[in-house]
C-alpha positions as CSV (number, residue, x, y, z in Angstrom):
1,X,-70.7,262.5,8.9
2,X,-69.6,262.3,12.3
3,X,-71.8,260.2,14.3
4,X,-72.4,262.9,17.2
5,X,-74.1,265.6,14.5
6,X,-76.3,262.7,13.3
7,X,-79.2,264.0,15.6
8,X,-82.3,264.1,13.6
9,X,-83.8,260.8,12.0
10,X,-87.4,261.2,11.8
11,X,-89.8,258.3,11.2
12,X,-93.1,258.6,13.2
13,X,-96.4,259.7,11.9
14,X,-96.4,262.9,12.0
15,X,-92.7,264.6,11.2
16,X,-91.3,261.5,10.0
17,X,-91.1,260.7,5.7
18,X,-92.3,257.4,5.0
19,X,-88.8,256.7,3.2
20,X,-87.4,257.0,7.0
21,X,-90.6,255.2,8.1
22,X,-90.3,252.1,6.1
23,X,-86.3,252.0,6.8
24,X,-86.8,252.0,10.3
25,X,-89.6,249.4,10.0
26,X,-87.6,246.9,8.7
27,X,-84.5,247.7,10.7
28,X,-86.5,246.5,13.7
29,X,-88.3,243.7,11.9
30,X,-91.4,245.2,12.2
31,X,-94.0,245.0,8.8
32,X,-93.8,248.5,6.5
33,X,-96.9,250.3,7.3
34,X,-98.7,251.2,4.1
35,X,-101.8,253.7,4.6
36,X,-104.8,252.5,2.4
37,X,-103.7,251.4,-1.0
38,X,-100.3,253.1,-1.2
39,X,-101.3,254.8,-4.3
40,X,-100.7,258.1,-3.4
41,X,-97.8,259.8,-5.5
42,X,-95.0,261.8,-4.5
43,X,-92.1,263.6,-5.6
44,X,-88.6,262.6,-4.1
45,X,-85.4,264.1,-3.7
46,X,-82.2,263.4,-2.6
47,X,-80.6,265.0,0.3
48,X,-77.7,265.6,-1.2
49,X,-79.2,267.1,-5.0
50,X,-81.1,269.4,-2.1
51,X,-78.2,272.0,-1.6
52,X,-77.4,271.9,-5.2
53,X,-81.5,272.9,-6.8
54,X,-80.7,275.9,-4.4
55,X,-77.3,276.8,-5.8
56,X,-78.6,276.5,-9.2
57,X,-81.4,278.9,-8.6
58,X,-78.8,281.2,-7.0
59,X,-75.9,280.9,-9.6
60,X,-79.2,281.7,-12.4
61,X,-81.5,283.9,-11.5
62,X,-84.7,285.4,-13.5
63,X,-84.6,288.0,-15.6
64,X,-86.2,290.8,-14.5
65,X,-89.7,290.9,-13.5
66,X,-89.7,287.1,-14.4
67,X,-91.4,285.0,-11.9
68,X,-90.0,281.4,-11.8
69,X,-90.9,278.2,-9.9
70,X,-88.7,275.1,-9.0
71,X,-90.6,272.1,-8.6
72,X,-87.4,270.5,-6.3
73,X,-87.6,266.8,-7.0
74,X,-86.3,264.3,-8.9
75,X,-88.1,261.5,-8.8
76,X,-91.9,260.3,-8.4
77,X,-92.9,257.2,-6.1
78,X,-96.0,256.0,-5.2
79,X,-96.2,254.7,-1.4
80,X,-96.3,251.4,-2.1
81,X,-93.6,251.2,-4.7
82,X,-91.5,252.7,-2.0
83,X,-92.4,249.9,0.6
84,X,-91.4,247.6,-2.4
85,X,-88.5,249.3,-3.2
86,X,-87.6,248.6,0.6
87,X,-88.6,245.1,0.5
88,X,-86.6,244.1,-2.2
89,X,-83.3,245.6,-1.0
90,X,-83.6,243.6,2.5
91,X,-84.8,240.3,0.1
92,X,-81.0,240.5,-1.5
93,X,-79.9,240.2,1.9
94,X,-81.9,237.2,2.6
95,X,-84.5,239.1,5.1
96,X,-87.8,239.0,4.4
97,X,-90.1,242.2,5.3
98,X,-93.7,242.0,5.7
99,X,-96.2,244.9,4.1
100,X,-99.4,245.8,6.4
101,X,-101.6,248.0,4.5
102,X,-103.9,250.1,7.0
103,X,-106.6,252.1,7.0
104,X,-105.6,255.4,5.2
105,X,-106.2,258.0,8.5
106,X,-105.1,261.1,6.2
107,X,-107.6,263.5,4.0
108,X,-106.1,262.0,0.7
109,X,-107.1,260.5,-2.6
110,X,-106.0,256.6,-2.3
111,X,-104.6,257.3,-6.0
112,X,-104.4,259.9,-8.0
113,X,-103.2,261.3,-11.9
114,X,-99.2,263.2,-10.3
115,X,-97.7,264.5,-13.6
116,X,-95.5,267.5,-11.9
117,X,-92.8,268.7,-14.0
118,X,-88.9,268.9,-12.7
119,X,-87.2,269.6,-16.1
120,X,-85.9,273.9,-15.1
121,X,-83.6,272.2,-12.5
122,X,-82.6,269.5,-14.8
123,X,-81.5,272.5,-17.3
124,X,-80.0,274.5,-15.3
125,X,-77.1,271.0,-14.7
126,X,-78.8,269.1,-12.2
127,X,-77.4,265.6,-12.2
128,X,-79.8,263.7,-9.7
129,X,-79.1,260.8,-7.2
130,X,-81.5,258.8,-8.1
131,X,-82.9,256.4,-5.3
132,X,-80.6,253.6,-5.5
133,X,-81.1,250.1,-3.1
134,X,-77.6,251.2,-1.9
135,X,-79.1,254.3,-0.2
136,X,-81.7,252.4,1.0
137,X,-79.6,249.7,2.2
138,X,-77.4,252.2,4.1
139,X,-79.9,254.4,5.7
140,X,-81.3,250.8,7.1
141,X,-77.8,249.9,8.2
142,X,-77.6,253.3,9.6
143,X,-81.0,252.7,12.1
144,X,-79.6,249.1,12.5
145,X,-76.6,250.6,14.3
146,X,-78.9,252.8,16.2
147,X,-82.3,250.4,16.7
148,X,-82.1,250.4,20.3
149,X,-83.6,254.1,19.6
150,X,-86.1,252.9,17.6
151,X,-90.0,253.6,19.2
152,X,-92.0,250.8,17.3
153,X,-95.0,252.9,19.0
154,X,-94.5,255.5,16.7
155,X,-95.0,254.0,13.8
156,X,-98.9,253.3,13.9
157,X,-100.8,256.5,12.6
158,X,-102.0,259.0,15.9
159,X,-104.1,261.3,14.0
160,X,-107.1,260.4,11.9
161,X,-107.5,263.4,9.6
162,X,-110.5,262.6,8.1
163,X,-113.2,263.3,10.7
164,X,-113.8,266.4,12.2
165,X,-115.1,264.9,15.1
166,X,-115.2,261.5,17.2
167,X,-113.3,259.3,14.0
168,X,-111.4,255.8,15.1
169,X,-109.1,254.9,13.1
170,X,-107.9,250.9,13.1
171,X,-104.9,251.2,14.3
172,X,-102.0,247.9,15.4
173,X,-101.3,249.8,18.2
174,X,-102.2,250.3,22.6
175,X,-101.6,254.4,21.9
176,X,-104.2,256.2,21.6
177,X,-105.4,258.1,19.0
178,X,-106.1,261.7,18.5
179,X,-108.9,263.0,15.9
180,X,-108.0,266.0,14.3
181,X,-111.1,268.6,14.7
182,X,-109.6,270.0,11.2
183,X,-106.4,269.8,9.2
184,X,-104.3,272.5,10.1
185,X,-100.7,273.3,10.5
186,X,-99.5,274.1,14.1
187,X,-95.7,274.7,15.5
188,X,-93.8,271.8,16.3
189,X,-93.8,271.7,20.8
């Protein structure tokens, strides 16, 4: 990709994954920022298989009156086996990278029983990326090229979703921090 349409490369609290989160993190030498335990499970997918799930639906589409659902993910992480997926690839380079758990500021479990199913897309000829340290070590190479970008203010947590009212969170950073009065999704300003 050329490096001009490489515009968008979010890691901050709120927009960013914490894929792009951690990457960025130890790009700048700063410690990956785990919230609570890290136990929280998620599917992943590849940016490249995402294009394809969608051309597979296309290309085979329900039978009538059939109602189908993609579950559009290939993989299943927990948080903190991401932030030691992203350790281990900057270890092989001889760089060590710190991991600061903090308090969790988001209306989650800590951990929690994730058995989602991705086999439809997998039938229909999926053949996943899987998340390699390669990936990982590019995408850090990428914001190494780019660090002087980089707002290490963003990384700490600015919401604390859990109160409804006058919360703190802990957070390592001078921002301040806004309390949610609930959990709700509003347009991006």
């Amino acid at each position: 990709m050329h490096s001009e349409l490489r515009t968008r490369f979010d890691y901050d609290d709120i927009w960013g994954t914490v894929l792009n989160r951690f990457c960025a993190q130890a790009a700048v030498g700063h410690p990956l920022t785990v919230y609570g335990k890290g136990g929280q499970t998620r599917g992943l997918l590849d940016i490249r298989d995402t294009v394809r799930c969608v051309e597979l639906a296309a290309l085979n589409p329900p039978d009538r009156g059939e109602f189908r659902v993609f579950n559009q993910f290939t993989e299943q992480f927990s948080v903190e086996q991401l932030a030691d997926r992203v350790r281990a690839a900057r270890r092989a380079h001889g760089l060590e990278t710190s991991i600061d758990h903090l308090p969790n500021p988001r209306t989650e479990m800590e951990t929690h029983y994730y058995n989602a199913k991705h086999q439809r897309l997998l039938d229909l000829g999926l053949v996943p990326h899987s998340l390699q340290d390669s990936l990982i070590d590019r995408v850090i190479g990428l914001v190494e090229r780019y660090k002087k970008r980089i707002k290490p203010e963003l990384f700490a947590p600015r919401v604390d979703w859990r109160f409804g009212g006058g919360g703190k969170i802990a957070a390592p950073s001078k921002r301040s921090l806004h309390v949610a009065t609930a959990p709700s999704i509003s347009a991006r300003g």
